[in-house]
C-alpha positions as CSV (number, residue, x, y, z in Angstrom):
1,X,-50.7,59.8,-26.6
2,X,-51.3,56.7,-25.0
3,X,-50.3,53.4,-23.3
4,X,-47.4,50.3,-24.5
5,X,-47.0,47.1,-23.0
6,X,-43.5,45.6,-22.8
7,X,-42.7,48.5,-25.9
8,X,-46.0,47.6,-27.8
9,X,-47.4,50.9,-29.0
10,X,-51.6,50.5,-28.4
11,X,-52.5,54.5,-28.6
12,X,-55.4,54.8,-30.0
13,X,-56.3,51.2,-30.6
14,X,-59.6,49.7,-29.6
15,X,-59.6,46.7,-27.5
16,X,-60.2,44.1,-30.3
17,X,-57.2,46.1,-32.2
18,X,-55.1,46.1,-29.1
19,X,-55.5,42.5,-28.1
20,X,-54.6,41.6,-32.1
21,X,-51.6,43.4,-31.7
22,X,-50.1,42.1,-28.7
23,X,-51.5,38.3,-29.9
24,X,-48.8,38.9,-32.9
25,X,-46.5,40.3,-30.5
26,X,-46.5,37.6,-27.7
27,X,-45.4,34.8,-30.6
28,X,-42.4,35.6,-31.4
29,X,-41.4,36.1,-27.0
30,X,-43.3,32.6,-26.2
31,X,-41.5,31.1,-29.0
32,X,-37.7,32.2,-27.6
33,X,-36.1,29.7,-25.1
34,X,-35.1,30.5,-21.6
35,X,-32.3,29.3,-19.8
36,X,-34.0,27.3,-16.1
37,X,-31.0,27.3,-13.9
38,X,-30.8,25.4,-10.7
39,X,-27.6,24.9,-8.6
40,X,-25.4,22.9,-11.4
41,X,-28.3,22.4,-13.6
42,X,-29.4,24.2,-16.2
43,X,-31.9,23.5,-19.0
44,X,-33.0,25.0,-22.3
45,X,-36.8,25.2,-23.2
46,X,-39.3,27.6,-25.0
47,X,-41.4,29.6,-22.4
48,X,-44.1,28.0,-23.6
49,X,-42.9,24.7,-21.9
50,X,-41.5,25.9,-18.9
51,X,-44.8,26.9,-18.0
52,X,-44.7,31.2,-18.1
53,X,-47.5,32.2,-20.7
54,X,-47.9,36.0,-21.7
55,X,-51.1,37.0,-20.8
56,X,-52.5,39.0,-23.7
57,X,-55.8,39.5,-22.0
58,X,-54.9,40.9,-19.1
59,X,-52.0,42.9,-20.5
60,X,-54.8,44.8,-23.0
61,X,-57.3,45.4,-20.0
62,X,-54.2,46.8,-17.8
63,X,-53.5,49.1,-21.2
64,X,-57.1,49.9,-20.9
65,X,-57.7,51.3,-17.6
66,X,-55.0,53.6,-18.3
67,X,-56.5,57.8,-18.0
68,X,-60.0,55.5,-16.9
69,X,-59.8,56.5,-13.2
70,X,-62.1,59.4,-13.2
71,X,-61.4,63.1,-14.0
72,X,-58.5,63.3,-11.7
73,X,-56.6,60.5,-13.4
74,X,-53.2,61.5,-13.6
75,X,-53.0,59.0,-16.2
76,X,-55.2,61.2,-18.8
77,X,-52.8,64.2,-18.3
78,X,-49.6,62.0,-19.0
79,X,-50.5,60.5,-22.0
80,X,-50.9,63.9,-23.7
81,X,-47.5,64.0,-23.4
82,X,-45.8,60.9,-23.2
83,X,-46.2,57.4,-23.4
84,X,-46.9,55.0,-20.3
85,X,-44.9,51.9,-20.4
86,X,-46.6,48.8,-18.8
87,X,-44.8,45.3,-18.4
88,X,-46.4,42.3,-19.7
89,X,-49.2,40.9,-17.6
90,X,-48.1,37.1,-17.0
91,X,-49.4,34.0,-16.0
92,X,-48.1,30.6,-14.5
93,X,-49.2,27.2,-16.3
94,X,-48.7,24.9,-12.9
95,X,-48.4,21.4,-14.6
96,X,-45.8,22.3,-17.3
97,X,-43.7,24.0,-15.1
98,X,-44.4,20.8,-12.5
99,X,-42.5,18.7,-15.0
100,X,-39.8,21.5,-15.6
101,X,-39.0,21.1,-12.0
102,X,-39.1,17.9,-11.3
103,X,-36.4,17.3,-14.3
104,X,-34.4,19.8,-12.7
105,X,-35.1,17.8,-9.3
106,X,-33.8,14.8,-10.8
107,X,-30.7,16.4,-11.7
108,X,-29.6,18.8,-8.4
109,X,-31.8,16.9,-6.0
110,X,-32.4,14.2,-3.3
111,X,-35.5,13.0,-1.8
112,X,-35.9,12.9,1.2
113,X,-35.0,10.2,2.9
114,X,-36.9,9.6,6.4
115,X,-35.8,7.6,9.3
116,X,-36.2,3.4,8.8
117,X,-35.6,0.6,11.1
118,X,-33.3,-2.1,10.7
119,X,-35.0,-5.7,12.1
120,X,-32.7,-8.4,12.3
121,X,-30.1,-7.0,9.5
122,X,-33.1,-6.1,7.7
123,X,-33.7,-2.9,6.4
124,X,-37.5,-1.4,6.1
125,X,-38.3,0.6,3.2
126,X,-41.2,2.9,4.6
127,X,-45.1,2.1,3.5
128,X,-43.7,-1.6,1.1
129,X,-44.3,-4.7,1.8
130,X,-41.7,-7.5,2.5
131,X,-40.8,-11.3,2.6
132,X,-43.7,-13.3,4.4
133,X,-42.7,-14.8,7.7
134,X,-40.1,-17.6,8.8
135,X,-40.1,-21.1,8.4
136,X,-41.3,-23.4,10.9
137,X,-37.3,-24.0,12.6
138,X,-37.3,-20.3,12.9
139,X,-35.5,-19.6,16.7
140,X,-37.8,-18.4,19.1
141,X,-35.3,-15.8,20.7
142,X,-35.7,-11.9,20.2
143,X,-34.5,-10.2,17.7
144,X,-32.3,-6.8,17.1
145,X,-33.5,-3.6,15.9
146,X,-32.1,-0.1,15.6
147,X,-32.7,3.2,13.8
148,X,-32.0,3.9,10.7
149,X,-31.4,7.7,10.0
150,X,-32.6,9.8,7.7
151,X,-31.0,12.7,5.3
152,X,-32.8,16.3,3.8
153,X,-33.3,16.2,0.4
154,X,-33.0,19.3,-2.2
155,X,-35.2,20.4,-4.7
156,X,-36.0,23.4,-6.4
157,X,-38.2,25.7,-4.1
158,X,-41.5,26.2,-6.0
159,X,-43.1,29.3,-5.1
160,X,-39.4,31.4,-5.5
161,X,-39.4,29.6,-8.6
162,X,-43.1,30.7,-9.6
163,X,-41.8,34.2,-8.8
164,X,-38.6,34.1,-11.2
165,X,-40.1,32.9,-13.6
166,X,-42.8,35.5,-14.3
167,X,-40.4,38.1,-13.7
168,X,-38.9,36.7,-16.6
169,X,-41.9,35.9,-19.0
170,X,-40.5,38.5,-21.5
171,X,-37.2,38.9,-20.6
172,X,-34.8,38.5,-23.7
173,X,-34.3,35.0,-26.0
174,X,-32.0,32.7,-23.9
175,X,-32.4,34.4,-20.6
176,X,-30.7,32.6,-17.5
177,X,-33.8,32.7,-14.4
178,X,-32.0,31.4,-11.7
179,X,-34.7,29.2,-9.4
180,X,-33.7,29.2,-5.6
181,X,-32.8,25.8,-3.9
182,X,-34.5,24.8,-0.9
183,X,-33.7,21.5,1.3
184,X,-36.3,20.0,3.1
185,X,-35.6,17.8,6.4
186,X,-36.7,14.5,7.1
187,X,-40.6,15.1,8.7
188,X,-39.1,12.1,11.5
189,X,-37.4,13.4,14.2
190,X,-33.9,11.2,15.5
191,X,-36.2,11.2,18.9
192,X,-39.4,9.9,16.8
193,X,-37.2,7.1,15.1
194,X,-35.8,6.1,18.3
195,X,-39.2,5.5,19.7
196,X,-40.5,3.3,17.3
197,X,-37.4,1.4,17.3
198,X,-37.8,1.0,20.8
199,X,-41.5,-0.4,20.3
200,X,-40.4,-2.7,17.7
201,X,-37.6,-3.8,20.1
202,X,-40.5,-4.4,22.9
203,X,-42.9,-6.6,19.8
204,X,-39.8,-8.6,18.4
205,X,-38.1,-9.5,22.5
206,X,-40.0,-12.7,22.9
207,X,-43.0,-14.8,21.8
208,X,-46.6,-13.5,21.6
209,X,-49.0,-15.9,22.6
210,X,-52.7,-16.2,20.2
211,X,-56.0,-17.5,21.4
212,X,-58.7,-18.5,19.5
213,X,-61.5,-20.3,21.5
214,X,-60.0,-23.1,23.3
215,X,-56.9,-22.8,20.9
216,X,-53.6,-20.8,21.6
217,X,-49.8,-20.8,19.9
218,X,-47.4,-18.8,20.0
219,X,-46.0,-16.4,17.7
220,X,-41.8,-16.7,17.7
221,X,-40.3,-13.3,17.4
222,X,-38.2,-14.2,13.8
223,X,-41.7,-14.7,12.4
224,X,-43.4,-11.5,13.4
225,X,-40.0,-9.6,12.5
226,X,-40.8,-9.8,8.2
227,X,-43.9,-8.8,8.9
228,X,-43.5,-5.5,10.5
229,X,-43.8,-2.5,8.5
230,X,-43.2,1.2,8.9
231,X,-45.1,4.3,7.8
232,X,-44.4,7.6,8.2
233,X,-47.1,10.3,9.2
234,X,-47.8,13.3,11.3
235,X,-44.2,13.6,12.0
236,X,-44.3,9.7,13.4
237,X,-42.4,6.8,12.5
238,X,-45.8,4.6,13.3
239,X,-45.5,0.5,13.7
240,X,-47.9,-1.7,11.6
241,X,-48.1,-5.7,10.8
242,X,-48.4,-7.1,7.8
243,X,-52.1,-8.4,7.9
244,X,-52.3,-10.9,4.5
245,X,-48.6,-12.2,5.4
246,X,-50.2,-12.8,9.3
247,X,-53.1,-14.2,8.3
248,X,-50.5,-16.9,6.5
249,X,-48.6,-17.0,9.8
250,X,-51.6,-18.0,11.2
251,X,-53.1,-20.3,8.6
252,X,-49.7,-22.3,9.4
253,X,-49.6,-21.9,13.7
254,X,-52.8,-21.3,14.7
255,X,-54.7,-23.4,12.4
256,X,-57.3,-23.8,15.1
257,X,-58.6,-20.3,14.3
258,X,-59.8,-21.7,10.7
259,X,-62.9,-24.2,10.0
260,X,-63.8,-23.9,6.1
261,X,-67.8,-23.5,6.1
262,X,-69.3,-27.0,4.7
263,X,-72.5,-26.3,1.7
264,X,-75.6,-28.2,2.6
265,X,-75.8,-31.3,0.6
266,X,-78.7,-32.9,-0.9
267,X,-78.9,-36.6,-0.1
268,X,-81.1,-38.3,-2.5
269,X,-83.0,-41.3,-1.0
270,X,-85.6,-43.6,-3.2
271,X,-87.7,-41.0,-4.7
272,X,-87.4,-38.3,-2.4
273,X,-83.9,-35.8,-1.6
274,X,-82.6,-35.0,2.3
275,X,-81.5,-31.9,2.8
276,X,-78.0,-32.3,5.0
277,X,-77.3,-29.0,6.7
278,X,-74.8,-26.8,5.9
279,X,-72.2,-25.6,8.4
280,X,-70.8,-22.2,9.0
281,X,-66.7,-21.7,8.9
282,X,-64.9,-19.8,11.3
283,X,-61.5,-17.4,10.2
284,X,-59.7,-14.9,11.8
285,X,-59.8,-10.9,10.4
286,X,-56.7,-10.5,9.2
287,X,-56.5,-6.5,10.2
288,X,-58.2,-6.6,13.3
289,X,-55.7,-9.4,14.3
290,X,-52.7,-7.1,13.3
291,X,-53.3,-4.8,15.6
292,X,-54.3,-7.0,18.0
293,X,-51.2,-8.9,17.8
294,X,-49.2,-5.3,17.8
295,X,-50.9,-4.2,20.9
296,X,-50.0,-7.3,22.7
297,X,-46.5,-7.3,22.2
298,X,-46.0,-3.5,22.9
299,X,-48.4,-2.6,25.0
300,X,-49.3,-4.8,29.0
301,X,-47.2,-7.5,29.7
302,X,-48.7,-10.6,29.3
303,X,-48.0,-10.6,26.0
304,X,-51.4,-12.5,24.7
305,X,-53.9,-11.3,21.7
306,X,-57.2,-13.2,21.2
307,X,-57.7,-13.8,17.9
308,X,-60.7,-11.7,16.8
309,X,-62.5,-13.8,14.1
310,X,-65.8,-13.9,11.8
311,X,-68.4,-16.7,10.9
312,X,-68.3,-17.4,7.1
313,X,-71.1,-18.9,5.7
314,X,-70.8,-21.7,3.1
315,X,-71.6,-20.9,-0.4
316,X,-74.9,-23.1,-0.2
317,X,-77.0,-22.4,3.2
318,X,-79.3,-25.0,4.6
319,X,-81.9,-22.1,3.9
320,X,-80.7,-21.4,0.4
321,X,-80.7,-25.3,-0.3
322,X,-84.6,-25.9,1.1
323,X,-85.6,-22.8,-1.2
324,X,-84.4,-24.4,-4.4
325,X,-86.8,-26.8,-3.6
326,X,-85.2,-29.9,-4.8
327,X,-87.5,-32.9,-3.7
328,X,-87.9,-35.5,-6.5
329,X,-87.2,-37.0,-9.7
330,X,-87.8,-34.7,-12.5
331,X,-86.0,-37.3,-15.1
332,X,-83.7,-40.1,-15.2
333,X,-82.3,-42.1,-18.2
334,X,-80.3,-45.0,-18.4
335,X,-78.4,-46.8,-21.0
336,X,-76.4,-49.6,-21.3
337,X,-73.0,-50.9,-22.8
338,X,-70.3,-53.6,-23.3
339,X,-68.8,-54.7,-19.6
340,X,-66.4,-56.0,-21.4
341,X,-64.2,-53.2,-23.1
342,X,-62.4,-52.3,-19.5
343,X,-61.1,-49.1,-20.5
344,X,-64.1,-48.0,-21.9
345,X,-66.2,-48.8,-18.8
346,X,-63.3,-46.9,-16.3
347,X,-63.6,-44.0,-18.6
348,X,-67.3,-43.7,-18.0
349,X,-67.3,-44.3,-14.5
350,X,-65.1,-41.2,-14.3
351,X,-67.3,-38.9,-16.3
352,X,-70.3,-40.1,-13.7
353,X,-68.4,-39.2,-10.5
354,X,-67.5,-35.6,-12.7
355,X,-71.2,-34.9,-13.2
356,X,-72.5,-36.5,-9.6
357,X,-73.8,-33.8,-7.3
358,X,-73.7,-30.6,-9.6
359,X,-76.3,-28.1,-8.7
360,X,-77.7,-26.1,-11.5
361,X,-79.8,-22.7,-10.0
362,X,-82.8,-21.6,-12.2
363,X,-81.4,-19.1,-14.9
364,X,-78.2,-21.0,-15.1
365,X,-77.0,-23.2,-17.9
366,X,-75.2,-26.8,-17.6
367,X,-72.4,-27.3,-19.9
368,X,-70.8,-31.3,-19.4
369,X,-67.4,-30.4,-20.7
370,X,-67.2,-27.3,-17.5
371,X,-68.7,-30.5,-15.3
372,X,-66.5,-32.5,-16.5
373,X,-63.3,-30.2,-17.6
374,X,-60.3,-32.0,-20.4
375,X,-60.6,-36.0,-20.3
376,X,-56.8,-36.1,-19.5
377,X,-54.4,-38.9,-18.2
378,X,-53.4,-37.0,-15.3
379,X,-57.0,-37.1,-14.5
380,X,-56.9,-41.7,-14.7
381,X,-58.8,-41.5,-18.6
382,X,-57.5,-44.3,-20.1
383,X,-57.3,-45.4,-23.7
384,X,-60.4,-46.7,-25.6
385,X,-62.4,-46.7,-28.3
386,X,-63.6,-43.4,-29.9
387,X,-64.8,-42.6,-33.6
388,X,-62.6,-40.4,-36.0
389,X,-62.8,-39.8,-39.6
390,X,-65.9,-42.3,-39.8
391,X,-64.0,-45.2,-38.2
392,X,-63.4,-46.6,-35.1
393,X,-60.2,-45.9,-33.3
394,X,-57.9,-46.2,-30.3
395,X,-57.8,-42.6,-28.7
396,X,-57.9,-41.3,-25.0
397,X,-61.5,-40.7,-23.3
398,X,-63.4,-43.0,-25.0
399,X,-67.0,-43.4,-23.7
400,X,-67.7,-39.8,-23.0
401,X,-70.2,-39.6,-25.8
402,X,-72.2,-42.3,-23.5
403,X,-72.4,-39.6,-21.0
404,X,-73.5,-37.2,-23.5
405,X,-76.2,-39.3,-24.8
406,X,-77.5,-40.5,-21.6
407,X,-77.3,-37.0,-20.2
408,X,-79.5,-35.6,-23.5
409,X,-82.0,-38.1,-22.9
410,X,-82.3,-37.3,-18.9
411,X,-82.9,-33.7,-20.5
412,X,-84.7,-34.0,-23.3
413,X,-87.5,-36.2,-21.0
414,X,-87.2,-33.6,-18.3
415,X,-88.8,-31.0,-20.7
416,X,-85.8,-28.9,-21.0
417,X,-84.0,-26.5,-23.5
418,X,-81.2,-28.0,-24.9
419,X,-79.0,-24.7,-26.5
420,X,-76.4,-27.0,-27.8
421,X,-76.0,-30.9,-28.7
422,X,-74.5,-32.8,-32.0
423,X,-75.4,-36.2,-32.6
424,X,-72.2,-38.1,-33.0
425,X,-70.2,-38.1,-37.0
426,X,-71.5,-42.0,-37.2
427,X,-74.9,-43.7,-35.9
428,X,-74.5,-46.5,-33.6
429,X,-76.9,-49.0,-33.1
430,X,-77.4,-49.3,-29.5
431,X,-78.1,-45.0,-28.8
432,X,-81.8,-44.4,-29.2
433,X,-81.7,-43.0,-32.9
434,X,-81.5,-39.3,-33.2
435,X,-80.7,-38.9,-29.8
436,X,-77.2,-39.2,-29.8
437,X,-75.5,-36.6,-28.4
438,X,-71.2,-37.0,-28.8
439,X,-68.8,-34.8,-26.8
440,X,-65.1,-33.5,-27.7
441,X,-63.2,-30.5,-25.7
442,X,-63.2,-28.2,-25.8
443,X,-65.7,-27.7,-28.9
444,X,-68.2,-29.9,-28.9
445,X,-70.8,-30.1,-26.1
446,X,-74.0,-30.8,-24.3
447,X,-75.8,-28.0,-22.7
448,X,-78.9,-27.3,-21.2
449,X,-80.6,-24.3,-19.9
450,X,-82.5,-24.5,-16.0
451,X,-85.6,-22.5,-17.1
452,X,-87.3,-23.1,-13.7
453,X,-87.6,-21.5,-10.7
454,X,-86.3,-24.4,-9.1
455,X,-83.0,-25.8,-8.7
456,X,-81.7,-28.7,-10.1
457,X,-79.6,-31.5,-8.7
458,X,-77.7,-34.0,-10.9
459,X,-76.8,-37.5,-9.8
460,X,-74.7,-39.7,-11.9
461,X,-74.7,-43.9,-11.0
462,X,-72.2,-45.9,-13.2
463,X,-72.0,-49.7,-13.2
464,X,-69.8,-52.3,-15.4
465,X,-73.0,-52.3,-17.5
466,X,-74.9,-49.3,-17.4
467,X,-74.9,-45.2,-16.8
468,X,-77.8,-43.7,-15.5
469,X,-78.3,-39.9,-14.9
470,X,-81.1,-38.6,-12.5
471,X,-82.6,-34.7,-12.6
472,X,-83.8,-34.0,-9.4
473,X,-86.1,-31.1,-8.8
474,X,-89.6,-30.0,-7.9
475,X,-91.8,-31.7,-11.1
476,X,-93.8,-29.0,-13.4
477,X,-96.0,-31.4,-14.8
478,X,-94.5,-31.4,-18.2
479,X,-95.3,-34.0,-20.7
480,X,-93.3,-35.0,-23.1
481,X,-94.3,-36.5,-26.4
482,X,-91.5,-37.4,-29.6
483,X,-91.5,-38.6,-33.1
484,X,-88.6,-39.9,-34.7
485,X,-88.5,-39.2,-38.6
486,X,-87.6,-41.9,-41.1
487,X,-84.1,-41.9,-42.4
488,X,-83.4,-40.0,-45.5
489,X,-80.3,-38.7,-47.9
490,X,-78.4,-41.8,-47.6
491,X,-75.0,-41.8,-48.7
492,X,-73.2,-44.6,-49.6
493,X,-70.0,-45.4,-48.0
494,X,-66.6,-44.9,-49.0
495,X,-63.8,-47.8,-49.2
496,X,-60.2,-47.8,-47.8
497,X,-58.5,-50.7,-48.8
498,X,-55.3,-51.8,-47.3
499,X,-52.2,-54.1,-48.5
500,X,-51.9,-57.4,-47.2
501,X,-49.2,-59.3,-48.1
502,X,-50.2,-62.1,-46.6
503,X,-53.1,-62.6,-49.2
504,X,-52.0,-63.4,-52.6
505,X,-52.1,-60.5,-54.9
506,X,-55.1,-59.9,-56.4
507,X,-57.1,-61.5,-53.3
508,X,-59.3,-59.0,-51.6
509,X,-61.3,-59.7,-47.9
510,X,-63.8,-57.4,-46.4
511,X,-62.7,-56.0,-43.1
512,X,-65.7,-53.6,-42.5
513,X,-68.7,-53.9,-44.1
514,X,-69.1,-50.0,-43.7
515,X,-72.7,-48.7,-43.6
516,X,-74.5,-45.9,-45.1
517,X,-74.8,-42.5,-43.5
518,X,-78.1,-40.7,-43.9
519,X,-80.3,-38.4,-42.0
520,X,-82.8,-38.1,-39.6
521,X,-84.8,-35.8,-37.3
522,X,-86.7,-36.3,-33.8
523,X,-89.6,-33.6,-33.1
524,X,-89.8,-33.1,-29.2
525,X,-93.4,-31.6,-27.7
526,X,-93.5,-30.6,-24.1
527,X,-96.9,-29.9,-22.7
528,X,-98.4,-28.9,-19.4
529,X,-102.0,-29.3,-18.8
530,X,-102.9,-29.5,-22.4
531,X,-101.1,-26.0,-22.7
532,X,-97.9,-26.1,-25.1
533,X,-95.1,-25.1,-23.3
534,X,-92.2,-25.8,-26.4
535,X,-91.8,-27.7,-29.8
536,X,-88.3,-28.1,-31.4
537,X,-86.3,-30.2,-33.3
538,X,-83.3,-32.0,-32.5
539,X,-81.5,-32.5,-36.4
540,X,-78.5,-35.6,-37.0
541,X,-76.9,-36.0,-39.8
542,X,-74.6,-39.4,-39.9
543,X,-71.8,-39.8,-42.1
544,X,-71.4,-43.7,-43.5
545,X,-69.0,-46.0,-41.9
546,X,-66.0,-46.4,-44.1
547,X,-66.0,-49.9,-45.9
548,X,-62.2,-51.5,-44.9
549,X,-61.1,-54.3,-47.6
550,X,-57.7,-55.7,-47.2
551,X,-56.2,-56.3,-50.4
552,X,-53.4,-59.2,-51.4
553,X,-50.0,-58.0,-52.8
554,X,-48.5,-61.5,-52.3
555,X,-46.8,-64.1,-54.3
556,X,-49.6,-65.8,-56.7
557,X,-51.2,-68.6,-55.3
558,X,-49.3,-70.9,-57.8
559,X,-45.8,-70.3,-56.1
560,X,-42.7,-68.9,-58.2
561,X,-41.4,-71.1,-61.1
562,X,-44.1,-74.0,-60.8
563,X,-45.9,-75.0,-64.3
564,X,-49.3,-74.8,-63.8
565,X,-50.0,-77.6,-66.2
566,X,-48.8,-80.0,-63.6
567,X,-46.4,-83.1,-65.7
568,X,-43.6,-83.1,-67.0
């Protein structure tokens, strides 16, 4: 007659039929909640989330093989009489039940908590990281430790509850599975705890002496103490130091351990650079020191690490810096100003000790507000003359836009791209015209691309009267050749009068003349050998200078109540 699984009648039914009919079966049971009880807690969920599936599959093929066993199957002889009843084939879905534990966990459980040490009133936490070590008064005598014991924790044991759970996977709606409770010792041993308490005892009784070269300090014991740290493996309670909260222990004692490297420098002399050499540092590895520093205070008795340490090399070698090959003037511009407007002249001296010694490697692209970061008054820029809304103004940072033209012009000689540059909103006289370049942070900038295989070196000279900027590089022969187009589009200038009541009304005196903006365009050739090497365009377009005329609203220039026809 045939096989049923969990009282599913299948006689007769081919596979495909078979597995369709325990599909529709197995909804309805995933569906219905079961009751997870552990200890006190018990929770509610659908089977389907406490991670028991019904395994229709393997249910149909266990229907299957019943009477399939050969001609003495005593399977093919029952079901001509009866039915054989199978239980549902079941399967465990490991994370979802993972999560139904652990919530259980949370609710009937404890961790584990191993053995700890207590350093100086301290308590350690296992595998974290504490406060950095003690001032410079801390006392220099040892310091206490002592164990800290640990306590078993509960949880729910997983694979009894793995078990119960597919005994369960179609027992009724609302079901109770009881899952068995295990409790799990600390992995520490008392004896374990003790001995690394006793270790830390031995590291924290007096001062640990540190030698680097001809250098040595010692190390007080209420320093080392916040540094030590405990971790817990193979059944050990196992000692460690800090190493980045020593390596600031020794930055601060042992400072004789740490030389920052020095780049190489170029040193330009006439027409030719000096290459001075770089020098390598010298700093201490901060792991390879903790356990040094461990060893000697638990292990021997002289108590004395030497510092193990490593070269570091600057971030320009005297190699790298001869490779770059920066050995004479690739350009140099200078331009002039008023010695006179004090501010003004401070302001550019800054920007030319900003710039001064900036390396620019081949690929890399020079930017002067990054050289020269915000024109601030934390930085000494003082107030001065600077051009907004087409008139000239008091505003902080004035002269930079000297910087930014002389700079263009060192660049645009030297043959190089120029990505980004905007002549200034109004043209002034004394810039070469059309190359302008102005400067505002962040926005507005001056950059140029190193499209050599050569380094480049900037040198920045400032006097009361003049700025000069130097390129210095290996020369690629360039040539450079310019023409400057008339001006064009001229646009008269606006007028801003203002009241004066000083002047009699109706009386009007030009201020500013003003001056009319227009445009104009420089074309730039670079050639080497005859051979073009680029043609571009540098594009400004000035706006006028605002005409100013101060206009009278005063008394008439007659005075109040006099007769203008003069006797009476």
């Amino acid at each position: 007659r045939g096989g049923r699984v969990g009282g599913v009648d299948l006689s007769g039914l081919t596979r495909s039929s078979a597995t369709e009919r325990l599909q529709a079966a197995a909804g309805p049971i995933q569906a219905a909640p079961l009751a997870l009880q552990a200890g006190a807690a018990t929770v509610r969920v659908a089977r389907s989330k406490a991670g028991v599936e019904l395994d229709v599959e393997a249910s149909v093929a266990a229907a299957m093989e019943i009477g399939r066993r050969g001609p003495f199957d005593a399977g093919r002889f029952t079901g001509w009489f009866a039915h054989t009843d199978l239980p549902w084939k079941a399967r465990v879905a490991s994370a979802r039940l993972e999560r139904q534990l652990d919530a259980l966990d949370r609710r009937i459980g404890s961790e584990v908590r191993e053995p700890t040490l207590r350093i100086g009133g301290r308590t350690l936490t296992p595998g974290a990281t504490g406060p950095g070590p003690g001032g410079t008064n801390a006392p220099a005598g040892a310091v206490s430790v002592e164990p800290v014991a640990g306590r078993p924790g509960k949880a729910v044991e997983r694979a009894g509850a793995e078990a119960a759970l597919l005994a369960a996977a179609a027992a009724p709606a609302g079901t109770t599975v009881r899952l068995p409770i295990s409790e799990r010792p600390p992995s520490v041993a008392p004896e374990a705890a003790q001995a690394a308490a006793d270790r830390a005892a031995t590291l924290l009784q007096a001062p640990i002496e540190v030698t680097a070269g001809s250098g040595r300090a010692d190390l007080r014991p209420a320093d080392l103490a916040p540094l030590v740290r405990t971790q817990v493996a193979a059944g050990q309670l196992r000692l460690a130091l800090d190493a980045a909260g020593l390596d600031r222990l020794l930055r601060r004692e042992a400072r004789f351990a740490y030389t920052e490297p020095k780049d190489a420098r170029f040193e330009p002399a006439g027409s030719t650079v000096r290459i001075v050499p770089g020098v390598a540092g010298l700093e201490v590895d901060p792991g390879k020191a903790a356990a040094a520093v461990l060893d000697a205070g638990t292990e021997g008795t002289d108590r004395s690490a030497a510092l193990p340490t490593t070269v570091t090399q600057p971030d320009l070698t005297t190699k790298e810096a001869r490779a770059l090959g920066v050995k004479e003037v690739m350009s140099t511009f200078t331009t002039t100003f008023n010695s006179g407007d004090v501010p003004r002249v401070h302001n550019i001296g800054l920007i030319a000790a900003a710039v001064h010694g900036s390396l620019v490697r081949p690929g890399e692209t020079f930017s002067m507000n990054q050289a020269t970061g915000q024109r601030t008054a934390a930085k000494g820029y003082r107030t001065a003359h600077i051009i907004r809304n087409g008139e000239l103004v008091d505003g902080l940072g004035g002269g930079v836009c000297q910087a930014g033209t002389t700079m263009f012009n060192a660049v645009f000689f030297a043959g190089l791209p120029v990505p980004e540059r905007r002549n200034h909103s109004l043209h002034i006289s004394h810039y070469p015209m059309g190359r302008d370049a102005t400067l505002n942070w962040p926005g507005t900038d001056l950059k140029f691309r190193n499209d050599s295989p050569y380094g480049i070196y900037l040198t920045g000279r400032a006097t009361p009267s003049a700025l000069t900027f130097t390129l210095w590089s290996t020369s690629r022969g360039y040539k450079v050749a310019f023409t400057t187009s008339p001006a064009s589009n001229f646009r008269a200038p606006p007028t801003r009068y203002e009241d004066d009541p000083t002047l009699p009304k109706g009386e009007e005196v030009v201020e500013e003349s003003g001056a009319s903006g227009f445009d104009v365009s420089v074309s730039r050739t670079v050639t080497k050998g005859g051979r073009l090497v680029r043609r571009d365009q540098f594009l400004s377009a000035y706006q006028p200078w605002t005409r100013v005329v101060r206009r009278g609203t005063g008394p008439d220039a007659g005075g109040p109540g006099k007769d203008a026809g003069g006797s009476t």
